[in-house]
C-alpha positions, 0 to 999 in steps of 0.5 A: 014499070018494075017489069020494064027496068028488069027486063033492062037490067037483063039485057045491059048484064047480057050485053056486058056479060058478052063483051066480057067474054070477048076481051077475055077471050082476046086476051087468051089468045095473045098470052098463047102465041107459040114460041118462035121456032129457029126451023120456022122459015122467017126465022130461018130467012133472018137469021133468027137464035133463040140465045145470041151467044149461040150466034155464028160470027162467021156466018152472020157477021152483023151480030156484035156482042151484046145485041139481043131481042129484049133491046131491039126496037123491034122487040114489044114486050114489057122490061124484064119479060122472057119473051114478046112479040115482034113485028117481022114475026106476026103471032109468035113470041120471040125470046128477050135472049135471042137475035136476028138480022133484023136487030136494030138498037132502041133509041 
C-alpha cells in the first residue's frame, strides 16, 4: 500500500512539476516580445512613432496633441508600464510614448 501512494506521489509531483514549467515557460516568452521598431512594415503602413512628440503634423494630420499608446484603447498594459501589447501589432511591444494612426481614445 506505501508502495502505491509513492508511486502516486511521484507521478502527481511529476505532472505538476511539468505544468510548472509550461506556465513559466508562457510567461517568459510574453515578458520577451521584442520591442516594435518604427522600420517594421506594419509600423511603417500606421504611421507608428515610438515618442509622439516626434510625430509629423504634416504628414499625419490625425495626430493631436496629447494622444500616445499608453491611452489608447488599443493599448494592453498595466498604468504606468514603458511599453505593452497592442493588438494591430501581434507579438511586439509598443512604447506607452508612442502613436500611431490607429489611436482611438479609452472610453
Amino acid at each position: 500500500m506505501t508502495l502505491l501512494k509513492t508511486n502516486f506521489s511521484r507521478r502527481v509531483f511529476i505532472m505538476q512539476a511539468i505544468a510548472v514549467s509550461g506556465a513559466v515557460l508562457t510567461a517568459q516568452q510574453v515578458a520577451a516580445q521584442a520591442a516594435l521598431a518604427e522600420s517594421d512594415a506594419q509600423a511603417v503602413a500606421l504611421g507608428y512613432k515610438t515618442d509622439a512628440s516626434k510625430v509629423d503634423k504634416a504628414k499625419q494630420t490625425k495626430y493631436a496633441a496629447g494622444q500616445v499608446c499608453s491611452n489608447c484603447a488599443l493599448f494592453q498594459a498595466a498604468s504606468g508600464a514603458a511599453a505593452g501589447a497592442c493588438p494591430l501589432f501581434a507579438g511586439k511591444q509598443v512604447a506607452a510614448k508612442g502613436w500611431c494612426t490607429a489611436w482611438a481614445k479609452k472610453a
